[in-house]
PDB file of N, CA, C, O and CB in Angstrom:
ATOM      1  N   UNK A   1      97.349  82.735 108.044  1.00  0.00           N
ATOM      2  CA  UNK A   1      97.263  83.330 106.707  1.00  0.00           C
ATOM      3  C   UNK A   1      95.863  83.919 106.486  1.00  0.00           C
ATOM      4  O   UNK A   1      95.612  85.105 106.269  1.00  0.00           O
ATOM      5  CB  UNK A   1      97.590  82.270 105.610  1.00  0.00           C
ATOM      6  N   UNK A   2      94.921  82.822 106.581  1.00  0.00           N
ATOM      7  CA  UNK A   2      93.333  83.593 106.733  1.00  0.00           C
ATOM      8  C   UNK A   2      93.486  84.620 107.610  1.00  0.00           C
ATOM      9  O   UNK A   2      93.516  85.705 107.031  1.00  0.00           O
ATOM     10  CB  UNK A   2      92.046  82.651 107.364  1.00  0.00           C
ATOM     11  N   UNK A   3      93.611  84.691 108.976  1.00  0.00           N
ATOM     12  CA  UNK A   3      93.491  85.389 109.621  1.00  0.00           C
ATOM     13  C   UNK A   3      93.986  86.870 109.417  1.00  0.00           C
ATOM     14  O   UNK A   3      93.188  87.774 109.664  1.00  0.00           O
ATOM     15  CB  UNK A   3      93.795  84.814 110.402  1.00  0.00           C
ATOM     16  N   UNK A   4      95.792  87.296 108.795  1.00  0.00           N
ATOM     17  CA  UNK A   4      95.764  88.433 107.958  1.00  0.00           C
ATOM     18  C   UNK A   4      95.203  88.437 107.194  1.00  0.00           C
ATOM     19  O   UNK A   4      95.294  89.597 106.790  1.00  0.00           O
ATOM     20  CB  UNK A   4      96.555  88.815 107.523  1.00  0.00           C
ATOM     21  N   UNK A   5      94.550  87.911 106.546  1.00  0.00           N
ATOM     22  CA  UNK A   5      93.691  88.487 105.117  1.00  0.00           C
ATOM     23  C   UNK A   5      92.902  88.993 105.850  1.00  0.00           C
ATOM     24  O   UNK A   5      93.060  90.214 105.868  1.00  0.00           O
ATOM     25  CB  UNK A   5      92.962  87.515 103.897  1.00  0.00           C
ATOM     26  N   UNK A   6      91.823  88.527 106.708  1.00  0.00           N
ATOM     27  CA  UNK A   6      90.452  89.027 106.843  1.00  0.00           C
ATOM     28  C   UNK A   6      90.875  90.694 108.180  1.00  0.00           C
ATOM     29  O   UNK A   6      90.092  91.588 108.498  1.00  0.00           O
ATOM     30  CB  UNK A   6      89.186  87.308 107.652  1.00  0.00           C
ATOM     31  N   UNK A   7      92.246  90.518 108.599  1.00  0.00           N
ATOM     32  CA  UNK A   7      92.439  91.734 109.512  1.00  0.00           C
ATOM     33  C   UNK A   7      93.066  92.768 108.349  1.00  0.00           C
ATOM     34  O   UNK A   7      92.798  93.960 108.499  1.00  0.00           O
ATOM     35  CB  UNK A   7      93.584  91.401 110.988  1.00  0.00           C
ATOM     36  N   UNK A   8      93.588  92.520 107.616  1.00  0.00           N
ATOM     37  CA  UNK A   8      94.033  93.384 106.450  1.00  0.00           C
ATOM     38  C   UNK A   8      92.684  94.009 105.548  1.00  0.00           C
ATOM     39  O   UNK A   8      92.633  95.084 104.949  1.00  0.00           O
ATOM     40  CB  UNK A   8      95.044  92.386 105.433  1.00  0.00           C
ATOM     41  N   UNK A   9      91.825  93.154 105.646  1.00  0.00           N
ATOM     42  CA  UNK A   9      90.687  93.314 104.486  1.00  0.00           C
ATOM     43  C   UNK A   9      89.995  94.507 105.608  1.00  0.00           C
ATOM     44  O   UNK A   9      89.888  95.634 105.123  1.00  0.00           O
ATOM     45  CB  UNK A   9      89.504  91.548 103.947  1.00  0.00           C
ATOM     46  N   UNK A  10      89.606  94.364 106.805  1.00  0.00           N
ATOM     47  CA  UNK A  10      88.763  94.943 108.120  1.00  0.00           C
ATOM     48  C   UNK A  10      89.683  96.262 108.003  1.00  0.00           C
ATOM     49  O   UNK A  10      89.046  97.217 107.558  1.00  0.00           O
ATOM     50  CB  UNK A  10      88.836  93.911 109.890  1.00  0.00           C
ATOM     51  N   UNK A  11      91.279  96.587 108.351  1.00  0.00           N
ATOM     52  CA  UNK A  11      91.540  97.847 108.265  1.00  0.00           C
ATOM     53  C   UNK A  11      91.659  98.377 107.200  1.00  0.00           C
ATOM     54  O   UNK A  11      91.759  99.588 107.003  1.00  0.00           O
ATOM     55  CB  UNK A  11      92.380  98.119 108.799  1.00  0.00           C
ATOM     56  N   UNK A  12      91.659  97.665 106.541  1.00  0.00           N
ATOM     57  CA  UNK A  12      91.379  98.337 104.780  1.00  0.00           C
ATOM     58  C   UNK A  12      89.649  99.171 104.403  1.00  0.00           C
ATOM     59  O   UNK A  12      89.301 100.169 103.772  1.00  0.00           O
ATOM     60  CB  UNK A  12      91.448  96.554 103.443  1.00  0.00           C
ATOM     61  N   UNK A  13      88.936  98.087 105.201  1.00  0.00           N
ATOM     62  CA  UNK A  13      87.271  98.345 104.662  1.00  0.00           C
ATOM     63  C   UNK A  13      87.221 100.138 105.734  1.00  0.00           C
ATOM     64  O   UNK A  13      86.890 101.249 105.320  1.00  0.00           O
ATOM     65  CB  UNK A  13      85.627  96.466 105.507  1.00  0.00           C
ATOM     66  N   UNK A  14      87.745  99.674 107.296  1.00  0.00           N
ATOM     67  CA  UNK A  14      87.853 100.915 108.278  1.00  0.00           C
ATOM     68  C   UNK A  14      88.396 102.089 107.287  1.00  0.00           C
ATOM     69  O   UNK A  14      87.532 102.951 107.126  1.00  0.00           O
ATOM     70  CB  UNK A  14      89.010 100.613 109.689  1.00  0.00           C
ATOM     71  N   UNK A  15      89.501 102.320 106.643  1.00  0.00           N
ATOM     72  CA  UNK A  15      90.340 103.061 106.266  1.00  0.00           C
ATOM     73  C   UNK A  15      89.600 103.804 105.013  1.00  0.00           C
ATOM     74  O   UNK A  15      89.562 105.001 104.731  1.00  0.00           O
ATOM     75  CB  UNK A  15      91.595 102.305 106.047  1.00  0.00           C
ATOM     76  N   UNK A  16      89.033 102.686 104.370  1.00  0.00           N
ATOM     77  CA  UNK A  16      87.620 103.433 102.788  1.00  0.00           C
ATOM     78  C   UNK A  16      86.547 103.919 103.504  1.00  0.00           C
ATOM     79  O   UNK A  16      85.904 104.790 102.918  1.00  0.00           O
ATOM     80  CB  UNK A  16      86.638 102.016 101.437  1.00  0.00           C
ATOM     81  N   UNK A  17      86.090 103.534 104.845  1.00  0.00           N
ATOM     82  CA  UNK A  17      85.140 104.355 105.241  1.00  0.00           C
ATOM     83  C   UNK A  17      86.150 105.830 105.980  1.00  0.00           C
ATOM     84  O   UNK A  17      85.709 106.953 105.736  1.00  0.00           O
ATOM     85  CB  UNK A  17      84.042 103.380 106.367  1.00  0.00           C
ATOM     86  N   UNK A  18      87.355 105.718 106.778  1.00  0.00           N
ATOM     87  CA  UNK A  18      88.105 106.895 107.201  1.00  0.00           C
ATOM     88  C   UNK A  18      88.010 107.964 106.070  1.00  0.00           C
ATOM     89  O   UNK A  18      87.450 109.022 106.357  1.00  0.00           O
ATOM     90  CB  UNK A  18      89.622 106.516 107.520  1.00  0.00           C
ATOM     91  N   UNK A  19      88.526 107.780 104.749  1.00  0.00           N
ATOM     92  CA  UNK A  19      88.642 108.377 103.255  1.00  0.00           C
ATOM     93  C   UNK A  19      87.592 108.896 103.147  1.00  0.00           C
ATOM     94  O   UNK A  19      87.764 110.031 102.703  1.00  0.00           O
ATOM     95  CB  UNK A  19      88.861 107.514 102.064  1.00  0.00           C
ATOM     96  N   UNK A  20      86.522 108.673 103.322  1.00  0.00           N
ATOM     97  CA  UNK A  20      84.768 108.014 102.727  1.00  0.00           C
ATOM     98  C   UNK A  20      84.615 109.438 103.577  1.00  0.00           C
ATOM     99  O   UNK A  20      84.739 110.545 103.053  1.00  0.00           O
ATOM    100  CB  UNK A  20      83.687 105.949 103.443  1.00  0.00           C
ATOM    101  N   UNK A  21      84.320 109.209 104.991  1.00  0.00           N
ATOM    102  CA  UNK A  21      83.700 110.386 106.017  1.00  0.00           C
ATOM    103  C   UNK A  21      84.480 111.825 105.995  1.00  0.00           C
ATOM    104  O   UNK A  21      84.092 112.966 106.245  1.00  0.00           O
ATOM    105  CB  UNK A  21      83.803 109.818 107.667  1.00  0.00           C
ATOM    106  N   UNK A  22      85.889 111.226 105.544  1.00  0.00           N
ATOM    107  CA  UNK A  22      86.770 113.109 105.000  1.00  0.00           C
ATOM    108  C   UNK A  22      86.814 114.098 103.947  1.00  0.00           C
ATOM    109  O   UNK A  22      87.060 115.304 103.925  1.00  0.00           O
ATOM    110  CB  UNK A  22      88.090 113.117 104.801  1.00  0.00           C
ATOM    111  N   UNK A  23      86.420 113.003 102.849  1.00  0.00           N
ATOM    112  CA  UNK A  23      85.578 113.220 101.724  1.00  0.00           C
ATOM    113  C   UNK A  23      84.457 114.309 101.452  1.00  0.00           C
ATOM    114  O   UNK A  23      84.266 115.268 100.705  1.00  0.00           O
ATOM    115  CB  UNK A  23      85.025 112.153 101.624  1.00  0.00           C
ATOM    116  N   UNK A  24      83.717 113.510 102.647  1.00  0.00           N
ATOM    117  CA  UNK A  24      82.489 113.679 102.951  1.00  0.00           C
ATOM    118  C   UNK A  24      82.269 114.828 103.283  1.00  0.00           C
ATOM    119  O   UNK A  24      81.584 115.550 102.560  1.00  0.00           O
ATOM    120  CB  UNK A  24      82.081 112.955 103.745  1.00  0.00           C
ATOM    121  N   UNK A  25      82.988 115.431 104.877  1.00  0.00           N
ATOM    122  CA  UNK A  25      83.120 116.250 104.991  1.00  0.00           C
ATOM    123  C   UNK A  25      83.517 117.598 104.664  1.00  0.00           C
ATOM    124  O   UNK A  25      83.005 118.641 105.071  1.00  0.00           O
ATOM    125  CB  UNK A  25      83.224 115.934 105.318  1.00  0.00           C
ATOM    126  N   UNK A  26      84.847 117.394 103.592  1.00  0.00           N
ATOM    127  CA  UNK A  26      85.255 118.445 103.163  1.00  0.00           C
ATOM    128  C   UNK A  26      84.614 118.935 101.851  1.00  0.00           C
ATOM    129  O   UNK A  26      84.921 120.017 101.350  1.00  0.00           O
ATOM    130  CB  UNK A  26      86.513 118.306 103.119  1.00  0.00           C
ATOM    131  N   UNK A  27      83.535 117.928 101.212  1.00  0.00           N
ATOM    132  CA  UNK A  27      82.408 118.212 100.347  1.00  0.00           C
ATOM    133  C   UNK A  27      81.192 118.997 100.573  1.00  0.00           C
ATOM    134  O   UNK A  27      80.799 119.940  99.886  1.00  0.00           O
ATOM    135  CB  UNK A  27      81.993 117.188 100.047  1.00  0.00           C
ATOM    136  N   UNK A  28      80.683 118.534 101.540  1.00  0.00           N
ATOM    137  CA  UNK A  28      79.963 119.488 102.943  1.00  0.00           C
ATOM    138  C   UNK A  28      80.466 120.807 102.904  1.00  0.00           C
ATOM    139  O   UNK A  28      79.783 121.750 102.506  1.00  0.00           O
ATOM    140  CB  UNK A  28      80.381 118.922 104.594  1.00  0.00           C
ATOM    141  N   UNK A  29      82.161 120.968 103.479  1.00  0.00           N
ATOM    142  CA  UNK A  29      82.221 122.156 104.141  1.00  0.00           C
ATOM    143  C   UNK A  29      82.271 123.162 102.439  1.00  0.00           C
ATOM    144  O   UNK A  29      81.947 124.347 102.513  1.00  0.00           O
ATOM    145  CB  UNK A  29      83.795 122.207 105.437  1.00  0.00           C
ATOM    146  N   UNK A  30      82.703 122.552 100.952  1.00  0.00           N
ATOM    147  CA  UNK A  30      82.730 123.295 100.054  1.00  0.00           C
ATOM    148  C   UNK A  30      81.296 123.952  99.669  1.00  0.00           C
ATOM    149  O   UNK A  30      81.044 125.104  99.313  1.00  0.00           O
ATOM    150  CB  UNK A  30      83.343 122.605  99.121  1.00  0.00           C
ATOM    151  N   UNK A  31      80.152 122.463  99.922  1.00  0.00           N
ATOM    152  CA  UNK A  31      78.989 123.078  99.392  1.00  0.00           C
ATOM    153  C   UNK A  31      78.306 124.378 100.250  1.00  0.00           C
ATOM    154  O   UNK A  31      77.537 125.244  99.833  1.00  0.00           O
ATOM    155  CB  UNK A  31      77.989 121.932  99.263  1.00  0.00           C
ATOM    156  N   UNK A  32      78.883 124.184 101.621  1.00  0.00           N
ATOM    157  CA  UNK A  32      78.480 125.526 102.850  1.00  0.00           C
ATOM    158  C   UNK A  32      79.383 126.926 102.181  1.00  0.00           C
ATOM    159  O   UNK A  32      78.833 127.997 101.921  1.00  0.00           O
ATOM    160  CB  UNK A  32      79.287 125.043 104.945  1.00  0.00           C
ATOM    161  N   UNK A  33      80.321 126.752 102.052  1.00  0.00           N
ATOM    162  CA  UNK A  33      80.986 127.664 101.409  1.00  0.00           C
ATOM    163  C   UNK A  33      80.525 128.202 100.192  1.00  0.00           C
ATOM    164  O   UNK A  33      80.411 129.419 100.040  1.00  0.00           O
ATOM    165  CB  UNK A  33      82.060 127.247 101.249  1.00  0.00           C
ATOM    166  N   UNK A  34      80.229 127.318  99.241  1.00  0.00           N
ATOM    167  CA  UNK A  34      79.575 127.788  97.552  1.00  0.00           C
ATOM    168  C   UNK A  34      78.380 128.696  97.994  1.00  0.00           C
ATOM    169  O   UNK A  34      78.157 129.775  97.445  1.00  0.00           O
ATOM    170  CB  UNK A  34      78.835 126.220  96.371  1.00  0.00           C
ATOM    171  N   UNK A  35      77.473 128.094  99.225  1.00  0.00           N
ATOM    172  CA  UNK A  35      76.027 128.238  98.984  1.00  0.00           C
ATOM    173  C   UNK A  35      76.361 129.866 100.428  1.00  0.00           C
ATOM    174  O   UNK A  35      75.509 130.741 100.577  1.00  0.00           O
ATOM    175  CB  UNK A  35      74.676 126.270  99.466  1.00  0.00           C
ATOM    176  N   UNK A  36      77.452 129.856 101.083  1.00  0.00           N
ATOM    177  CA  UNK A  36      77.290 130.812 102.163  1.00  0.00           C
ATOM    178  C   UNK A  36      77.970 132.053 101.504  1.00  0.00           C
ATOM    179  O   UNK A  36      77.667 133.211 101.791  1.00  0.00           O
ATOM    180  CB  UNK A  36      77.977 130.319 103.628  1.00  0.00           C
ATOM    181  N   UNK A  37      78.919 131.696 100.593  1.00  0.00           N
ATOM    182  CA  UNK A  37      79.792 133.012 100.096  1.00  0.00           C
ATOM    183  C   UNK A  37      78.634 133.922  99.045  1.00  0.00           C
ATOM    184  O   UNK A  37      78.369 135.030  99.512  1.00  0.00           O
ATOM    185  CB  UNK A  37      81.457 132.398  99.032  1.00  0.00           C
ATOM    186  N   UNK A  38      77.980 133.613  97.802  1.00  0.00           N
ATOM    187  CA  UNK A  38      77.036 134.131  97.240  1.00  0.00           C
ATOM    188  C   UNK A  38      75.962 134.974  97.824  1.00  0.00           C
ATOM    189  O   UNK A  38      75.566 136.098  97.516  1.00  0.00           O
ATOM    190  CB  UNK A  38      76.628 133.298  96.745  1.00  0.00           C
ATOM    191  N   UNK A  39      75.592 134.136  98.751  1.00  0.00           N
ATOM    192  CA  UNK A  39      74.280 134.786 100.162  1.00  0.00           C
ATOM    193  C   UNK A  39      74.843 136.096 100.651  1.00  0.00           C
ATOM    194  O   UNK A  39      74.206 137.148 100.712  1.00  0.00           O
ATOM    195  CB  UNK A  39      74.121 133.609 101.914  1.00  0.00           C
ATOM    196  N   UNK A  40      76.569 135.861 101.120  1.00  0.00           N
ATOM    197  CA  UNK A  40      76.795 136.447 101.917  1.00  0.00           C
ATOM    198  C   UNK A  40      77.287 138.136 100.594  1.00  0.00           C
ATOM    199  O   UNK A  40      77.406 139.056 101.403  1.00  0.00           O
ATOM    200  CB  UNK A  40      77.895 135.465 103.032  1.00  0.00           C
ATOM    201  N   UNK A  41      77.444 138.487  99.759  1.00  0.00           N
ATOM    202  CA  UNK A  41      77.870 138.766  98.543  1.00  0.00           C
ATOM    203  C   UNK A  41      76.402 139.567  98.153  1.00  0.00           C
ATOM    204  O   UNK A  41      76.464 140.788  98.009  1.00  0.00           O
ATOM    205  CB  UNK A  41      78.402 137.355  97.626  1.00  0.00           C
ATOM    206  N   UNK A  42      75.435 139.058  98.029  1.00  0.00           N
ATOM    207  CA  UNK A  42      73.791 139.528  97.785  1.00  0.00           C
ATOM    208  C   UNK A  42      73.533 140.178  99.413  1.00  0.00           C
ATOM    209  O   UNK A  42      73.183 141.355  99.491  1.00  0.00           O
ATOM    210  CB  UNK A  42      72.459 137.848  97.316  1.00  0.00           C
ATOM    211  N   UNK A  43      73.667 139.597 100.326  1.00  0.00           N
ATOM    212  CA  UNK A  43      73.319 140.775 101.485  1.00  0.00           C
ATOM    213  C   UNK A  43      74.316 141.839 101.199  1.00  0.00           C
ATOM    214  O   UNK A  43      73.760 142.647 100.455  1.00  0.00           O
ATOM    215  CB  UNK A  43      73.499 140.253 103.198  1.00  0.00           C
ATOM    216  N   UNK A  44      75.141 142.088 101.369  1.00  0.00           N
ATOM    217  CA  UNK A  44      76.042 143.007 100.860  1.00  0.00           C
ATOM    218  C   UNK A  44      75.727 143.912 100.206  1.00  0.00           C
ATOM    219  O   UNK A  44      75.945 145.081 100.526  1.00  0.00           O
ATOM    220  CB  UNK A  44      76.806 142.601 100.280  1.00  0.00           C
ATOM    221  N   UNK A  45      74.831 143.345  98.583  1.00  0.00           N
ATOM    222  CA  UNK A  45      75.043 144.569  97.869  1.00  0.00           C
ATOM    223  C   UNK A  45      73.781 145.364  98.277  1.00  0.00           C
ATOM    224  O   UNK A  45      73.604 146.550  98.001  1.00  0.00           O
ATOM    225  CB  UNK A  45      75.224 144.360  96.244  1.00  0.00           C
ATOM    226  N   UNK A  46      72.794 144.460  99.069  1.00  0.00           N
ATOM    227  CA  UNK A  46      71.506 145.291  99.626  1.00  0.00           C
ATOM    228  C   UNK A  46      71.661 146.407 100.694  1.00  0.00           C
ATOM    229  O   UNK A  46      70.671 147.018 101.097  1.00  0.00           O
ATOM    230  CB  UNK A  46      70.536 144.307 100.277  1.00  0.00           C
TER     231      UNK A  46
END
């Protein structure tokens, strides 16, 4: 019984960090996008 708890609790904690790093990333790839589309928009009109 301990023993699922603490393997349930471990792929659970794995799984909030899995969430956590995709998150992460696809926050990343929006702020590259916010900050690359504008840049790219101002070279343009030069």
């Amino acid at each position: 019984m301990c023993s699922l708890i603490s393997i349930g609790g471990f792929i659970y904690m794995e799984n909030k960090m899995l969430w956590y790093n995709i998150v992460k990333v696809i926050l990343i790839d929006i702020q590259i996008i916010g900050v690359y589309k504008p840049h790219k928009e101002t070279l343009l009109q030069y």
